[in-house]
C-alpha positions as a printed NumPy array, in Angstrom:
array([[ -45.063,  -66.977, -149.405],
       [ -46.568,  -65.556, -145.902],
       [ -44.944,  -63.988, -143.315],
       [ -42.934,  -66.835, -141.97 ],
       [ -40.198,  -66.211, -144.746],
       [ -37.051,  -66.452, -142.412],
       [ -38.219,  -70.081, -141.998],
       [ -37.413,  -70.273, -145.886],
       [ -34.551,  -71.812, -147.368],
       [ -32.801,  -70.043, -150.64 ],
       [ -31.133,  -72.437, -153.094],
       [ -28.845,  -70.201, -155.8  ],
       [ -27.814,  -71.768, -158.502],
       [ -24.667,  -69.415, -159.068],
       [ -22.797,  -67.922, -156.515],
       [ -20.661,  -65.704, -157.772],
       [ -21.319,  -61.791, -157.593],
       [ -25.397,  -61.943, -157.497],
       [ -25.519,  -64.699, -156.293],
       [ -23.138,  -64.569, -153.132],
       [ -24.649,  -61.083, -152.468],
       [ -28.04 ,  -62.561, -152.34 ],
       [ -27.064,  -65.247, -149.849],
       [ -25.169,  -62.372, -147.661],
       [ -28.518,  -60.856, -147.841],
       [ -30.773,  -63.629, -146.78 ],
       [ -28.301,  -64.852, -144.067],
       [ -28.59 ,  -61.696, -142.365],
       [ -32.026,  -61.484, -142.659],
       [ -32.486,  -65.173, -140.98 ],
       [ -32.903,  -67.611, -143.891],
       [ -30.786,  -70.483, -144.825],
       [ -29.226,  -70.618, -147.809],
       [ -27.602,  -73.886, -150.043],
       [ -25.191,  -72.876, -152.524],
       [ -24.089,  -74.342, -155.977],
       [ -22.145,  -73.299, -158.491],
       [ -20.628,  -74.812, -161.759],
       [ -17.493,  -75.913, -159.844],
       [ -18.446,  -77.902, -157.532],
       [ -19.346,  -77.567, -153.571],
       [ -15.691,  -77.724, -152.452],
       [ -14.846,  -74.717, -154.072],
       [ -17.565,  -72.711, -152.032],
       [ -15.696,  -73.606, -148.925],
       [ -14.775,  -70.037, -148.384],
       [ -18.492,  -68.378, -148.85 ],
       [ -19.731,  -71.083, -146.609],
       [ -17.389,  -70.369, -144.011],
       [ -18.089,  -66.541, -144.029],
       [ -21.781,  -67.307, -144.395],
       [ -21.597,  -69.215, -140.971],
       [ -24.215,  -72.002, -139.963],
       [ -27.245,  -71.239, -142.006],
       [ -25.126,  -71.936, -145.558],
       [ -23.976,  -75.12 , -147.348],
       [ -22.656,  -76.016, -150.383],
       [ -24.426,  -78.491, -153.057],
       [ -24.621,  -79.486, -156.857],
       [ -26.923,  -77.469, -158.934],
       [ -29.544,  -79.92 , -158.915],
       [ -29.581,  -80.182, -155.216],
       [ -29.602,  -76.415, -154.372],
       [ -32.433,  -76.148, -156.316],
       [ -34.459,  -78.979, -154.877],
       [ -33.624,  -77.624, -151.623],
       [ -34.482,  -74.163, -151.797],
       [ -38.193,  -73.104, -151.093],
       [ -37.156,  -70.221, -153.898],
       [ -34.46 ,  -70.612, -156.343],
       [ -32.415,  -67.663, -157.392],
       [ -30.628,  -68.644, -161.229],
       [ -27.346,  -66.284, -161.284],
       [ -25.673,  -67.624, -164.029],
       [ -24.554,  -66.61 , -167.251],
       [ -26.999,  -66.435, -169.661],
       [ -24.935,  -68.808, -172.187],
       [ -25.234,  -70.916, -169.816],
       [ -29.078,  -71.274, -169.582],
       [ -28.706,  -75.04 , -170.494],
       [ -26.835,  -76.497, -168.094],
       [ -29.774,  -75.305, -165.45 ],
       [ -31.444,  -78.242, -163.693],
       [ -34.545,  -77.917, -164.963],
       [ -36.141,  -81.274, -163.962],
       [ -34.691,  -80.25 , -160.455],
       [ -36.048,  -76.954, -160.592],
       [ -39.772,  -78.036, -161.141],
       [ -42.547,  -76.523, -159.271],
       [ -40.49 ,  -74.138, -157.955],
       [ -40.658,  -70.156, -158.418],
       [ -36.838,  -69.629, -159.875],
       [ -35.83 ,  -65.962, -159.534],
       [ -33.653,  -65.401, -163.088],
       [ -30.932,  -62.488, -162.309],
       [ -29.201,  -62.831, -165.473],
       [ -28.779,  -60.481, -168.73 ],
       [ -28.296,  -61.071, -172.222],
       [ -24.651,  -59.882, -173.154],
       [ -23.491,  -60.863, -176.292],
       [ -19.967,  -60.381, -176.329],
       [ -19.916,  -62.927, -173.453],
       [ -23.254,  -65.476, -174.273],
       [ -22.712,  -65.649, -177.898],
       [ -25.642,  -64.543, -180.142],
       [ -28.976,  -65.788, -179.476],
       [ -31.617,  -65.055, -182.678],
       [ -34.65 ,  -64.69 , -180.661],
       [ -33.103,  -62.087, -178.372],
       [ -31.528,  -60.198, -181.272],
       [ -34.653,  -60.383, -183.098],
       [ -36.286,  -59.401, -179.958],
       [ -38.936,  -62.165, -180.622],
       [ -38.235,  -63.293, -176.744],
       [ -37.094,  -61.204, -173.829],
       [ -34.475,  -62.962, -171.688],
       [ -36.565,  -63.76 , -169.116],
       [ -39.037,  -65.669, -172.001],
       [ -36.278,  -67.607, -173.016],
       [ -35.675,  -68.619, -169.37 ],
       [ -38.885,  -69.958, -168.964],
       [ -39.052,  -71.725, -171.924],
       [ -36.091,  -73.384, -171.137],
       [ -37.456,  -74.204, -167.22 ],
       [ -41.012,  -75.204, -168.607],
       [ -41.815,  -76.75 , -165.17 ],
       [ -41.13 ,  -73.387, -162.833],
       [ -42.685,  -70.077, -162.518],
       [ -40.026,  -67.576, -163.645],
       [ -39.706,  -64.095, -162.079],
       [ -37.151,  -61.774, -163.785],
       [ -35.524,  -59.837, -160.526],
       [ -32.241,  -58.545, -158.861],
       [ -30.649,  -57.85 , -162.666],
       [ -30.727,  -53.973, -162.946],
       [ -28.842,  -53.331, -159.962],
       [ -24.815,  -53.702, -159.769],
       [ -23.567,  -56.821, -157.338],
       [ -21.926,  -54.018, -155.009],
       [ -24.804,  -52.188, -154.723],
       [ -27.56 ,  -55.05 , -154.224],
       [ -25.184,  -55.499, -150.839],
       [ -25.068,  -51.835, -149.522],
       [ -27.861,  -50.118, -150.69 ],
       [ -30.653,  -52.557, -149.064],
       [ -32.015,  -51.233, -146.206],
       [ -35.117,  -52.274, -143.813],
       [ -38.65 ,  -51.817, -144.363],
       [ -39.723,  -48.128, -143.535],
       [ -36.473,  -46.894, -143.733],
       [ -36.082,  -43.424, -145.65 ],
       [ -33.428,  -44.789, -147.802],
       [ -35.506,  -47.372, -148.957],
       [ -35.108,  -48.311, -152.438],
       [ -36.879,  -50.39 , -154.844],
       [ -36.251,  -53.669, -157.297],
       [ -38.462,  -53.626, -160.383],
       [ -39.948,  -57.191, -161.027],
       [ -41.755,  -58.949, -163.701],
       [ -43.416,  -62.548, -164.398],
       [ -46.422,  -64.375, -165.496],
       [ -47.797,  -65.726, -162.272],
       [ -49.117,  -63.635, -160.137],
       [ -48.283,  -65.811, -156.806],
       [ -44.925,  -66.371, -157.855],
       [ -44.425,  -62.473, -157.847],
       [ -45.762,  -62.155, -154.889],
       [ -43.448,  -64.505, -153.43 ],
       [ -40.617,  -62.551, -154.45 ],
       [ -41.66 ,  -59.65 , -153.391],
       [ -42.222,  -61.097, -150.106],
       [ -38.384,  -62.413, -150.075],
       [ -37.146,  -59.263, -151.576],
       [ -39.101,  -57.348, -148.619],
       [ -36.944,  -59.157, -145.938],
       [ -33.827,  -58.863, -147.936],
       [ -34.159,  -55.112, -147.519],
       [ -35.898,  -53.776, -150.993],
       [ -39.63 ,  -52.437, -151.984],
       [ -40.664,  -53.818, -155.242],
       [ -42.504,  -52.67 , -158.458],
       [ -44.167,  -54.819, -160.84 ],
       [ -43.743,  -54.239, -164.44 ],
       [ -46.196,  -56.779, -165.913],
       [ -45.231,  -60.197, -167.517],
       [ -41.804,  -61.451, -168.37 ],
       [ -42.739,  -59.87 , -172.433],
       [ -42.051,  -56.678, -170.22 ],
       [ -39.292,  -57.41 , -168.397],
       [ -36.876,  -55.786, -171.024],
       [ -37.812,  -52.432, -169.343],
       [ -35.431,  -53.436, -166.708],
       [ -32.506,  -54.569, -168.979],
       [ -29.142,  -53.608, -169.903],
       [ -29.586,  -50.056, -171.878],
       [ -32.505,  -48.872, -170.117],
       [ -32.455,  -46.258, -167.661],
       [ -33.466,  -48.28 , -164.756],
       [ -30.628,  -50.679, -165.355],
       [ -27.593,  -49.685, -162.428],
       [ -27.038,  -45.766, -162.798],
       [ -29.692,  -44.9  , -160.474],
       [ -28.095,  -46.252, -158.03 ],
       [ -24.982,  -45.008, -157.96 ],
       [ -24.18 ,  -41.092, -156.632],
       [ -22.421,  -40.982, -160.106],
       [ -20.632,  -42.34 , -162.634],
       [ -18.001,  -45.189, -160.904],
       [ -14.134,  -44.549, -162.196],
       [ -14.464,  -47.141, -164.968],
       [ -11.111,  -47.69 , -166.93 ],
       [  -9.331,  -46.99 , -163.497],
       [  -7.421,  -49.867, -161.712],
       [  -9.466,  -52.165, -160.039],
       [  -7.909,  -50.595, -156.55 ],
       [  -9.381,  -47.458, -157.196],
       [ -12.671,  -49.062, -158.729],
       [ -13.075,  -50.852, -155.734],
       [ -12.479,  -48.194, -153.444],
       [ -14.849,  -45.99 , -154.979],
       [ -17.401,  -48.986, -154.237],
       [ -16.288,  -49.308, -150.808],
       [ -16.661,  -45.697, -149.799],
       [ -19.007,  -44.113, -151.999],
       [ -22.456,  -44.4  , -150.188],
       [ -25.776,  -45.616, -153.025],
       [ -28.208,  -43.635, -153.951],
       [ -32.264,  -44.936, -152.528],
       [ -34.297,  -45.037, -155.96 ],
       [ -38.064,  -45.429, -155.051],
       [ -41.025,  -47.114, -156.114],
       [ -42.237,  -43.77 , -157.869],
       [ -38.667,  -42.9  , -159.473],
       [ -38.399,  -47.163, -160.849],
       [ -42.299,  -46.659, -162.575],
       [ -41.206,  -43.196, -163.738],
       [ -37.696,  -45.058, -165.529],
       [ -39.567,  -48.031, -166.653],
       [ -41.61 ,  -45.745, -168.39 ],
       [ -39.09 ,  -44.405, -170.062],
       [ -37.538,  -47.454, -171.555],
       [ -36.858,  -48.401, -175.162],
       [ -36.61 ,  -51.181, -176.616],
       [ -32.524,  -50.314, -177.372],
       [ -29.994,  -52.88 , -178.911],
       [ -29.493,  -55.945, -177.182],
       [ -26.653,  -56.384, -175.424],
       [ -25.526,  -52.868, -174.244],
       [ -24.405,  -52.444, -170.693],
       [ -22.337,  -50.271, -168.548],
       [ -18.038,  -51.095, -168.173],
       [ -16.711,  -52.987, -166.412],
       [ -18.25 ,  -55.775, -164.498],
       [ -21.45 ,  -57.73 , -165.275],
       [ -24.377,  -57.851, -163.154],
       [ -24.043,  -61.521, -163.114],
       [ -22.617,  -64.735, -162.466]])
């Protein structure tokens, strides 16, 4: 993807707390976005609306056709019910996690014979999957983006197989307001999931009240200012990763749709 990237449309197949983040994002940085979800365009109405002119609503399948990149945001039980005959040839940006207690068990992520990422592509044999935007919490992917050269800025680690599918997200990620740092192929892309220390505490100023009301929580999101995490400091907690037990995350919310 070159320079022209605000001439780009985003489909998002999801558009829940990722998802509708990531289409606040692009809309402000000049892109159009087309969002789906698994309820159907009418109930998008609202997120349209606030969006403004450059969003609309659409199936799944449509979304993903439309979008010059298409972001995946859904729950990771859910991995079947992607388009994938829609989402062909295109470079599909796959947000989600692998959380048991809400997917179900899947045997080759608890035998840790796939990452999650792996199992995406397999699934979407005709698109060039880029694991991205799933170690940071929804809030945060909002407020914490900032634009290029900015001291604050932070930075999204990344992982795939193709190298020019990478580099397209990168490029998109640029414009939505984050540097980027490539871990290596989706095999790797673990070092960026739930348990590791580059998965959503390094962006945060400290621990959020979990087990609070969801007033307070949100307050505490509203007013507490993130935390920029560099290129240096997301190599330096990628190196750190192990492999932990699948499934762990922080309280309260998921990352995902």
């Amino acid at each position: 993807m070159e320079n022209d990237i605000v001439t780009k449309t985003l489909g998002l197949i999801g558009s829940g707390m990722i998802g509708g983040n990531l289409a606040r994002l692009a809309v402000d940085a000049g892109l159009d976005v087309v969002l789906s979800n698994s309820r159907g365009p009418g109930t998008l109405a609202d997120l349209v609306a606030e969006l403004g002119p450059r969003a609309r609503a659409a199936t799944a399948a449509e979304a993903a056709l439309a979008g010059d990149l298409v972001v995946a945001t859904v729950p990771l039980g859910a991995l079947e019910k992607l388009p994938a005959e829609a989402m062909a040839g295109k470079t599909v940006i796959d947000t989600m996690n692998y959380y048991p207690e809400r997917d179900g068990r899947i045997a080759a992520l608890d035998t840790r014979e796939l990452t999650s990422s792996a199992l995406v592509q397999r699934r979407l044999t005709g698109s060039r999957v880029v694991k991205a935007c799933n170690n940071i919490h929804f809030v945060s992917l909002y407020t914490v983006a900032r634009p290029a050269g900015s001291p604050e800025r932070s930075a999204l680690p990344i992982a795939g197989d193709d190298a020019d599918a990478k580099a397209d997200v990168a490029a998109l990620l640029d414009v939505l307001g984050y540097d980027t740092v490539d871990l290596g192929p989706l095999a790797d892309s673990w070092r960026s999931e739930p348990g590791t220390p580059l998965y959503v505490r390094p962006y945060f100023p400290g621990m959020p009240p979990w087990g609070t009301s969801q007033e307070a929580l949100f307050r505490w999101f509203r007013d507490t200012r993130g935390v920029p995490v560099t290129a240096e400091r997301v190599k330096e907690l990628a190196s750190l990763a192990i492999r932990s037990h699948t499934g762990e995350r922080l309280p309260g919310k998921f990352t995902s749709d």
